[in-house]
N, C-alpha and C positions, 0 to 999 in steps of 0.2 A: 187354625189355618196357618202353615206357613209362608213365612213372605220369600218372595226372591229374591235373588244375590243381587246388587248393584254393580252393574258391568264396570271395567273402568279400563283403557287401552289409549297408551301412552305413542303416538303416529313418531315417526320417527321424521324427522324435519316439519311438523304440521302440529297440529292441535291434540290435548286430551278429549277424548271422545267417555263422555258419561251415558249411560244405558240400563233405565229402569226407572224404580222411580224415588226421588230424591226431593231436598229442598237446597237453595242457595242462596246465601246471605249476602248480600250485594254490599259494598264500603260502605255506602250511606245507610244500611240494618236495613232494606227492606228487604222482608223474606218473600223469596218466588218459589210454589211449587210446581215441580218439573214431571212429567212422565213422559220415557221414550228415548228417545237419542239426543244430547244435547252436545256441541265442541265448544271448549273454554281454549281461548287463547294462551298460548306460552309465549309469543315474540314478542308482548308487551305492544304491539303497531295498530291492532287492530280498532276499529272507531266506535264498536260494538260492545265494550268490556261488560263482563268477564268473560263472553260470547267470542267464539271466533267468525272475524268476516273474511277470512283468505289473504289479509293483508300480509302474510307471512312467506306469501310468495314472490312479492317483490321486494320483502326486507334483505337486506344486507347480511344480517346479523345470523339468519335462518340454520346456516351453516353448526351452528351452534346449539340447534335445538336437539337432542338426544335424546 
């Protein structure tokens, strides 16, 4: 069987959006498995890491995210 592609789309001022299914190794090594749509924070702001909670829309910084 083949598996499918893991999506991956980089928002332009917003978050990476992952799409499939995947694991993530969180700072502290717990591993989480994922299926489906997941957003990781890029503004570093967010109170949810490595998860985006939108905090990136009242960041400052945001202007920068590319």
């Amino acid at each position: 069987m083949q598996q499918e592609k893991t999506k991956v789309v980089v928002l332009s001022q917003g978050p990476v959006i992952l799409e499939g299914s995947f694991e993530i190794t969180n700072i502290d090594g717990r591993v989480e498995e994922k299926e489906g749509k997941v957003a990781l924070c890029r503004c570093g702001f967010s109170k949810n890491k490595p998860y985006c909670d939108g905090a990136h829309k009242a960041c400052p910084s945001t202007g920068l995210l590319m």
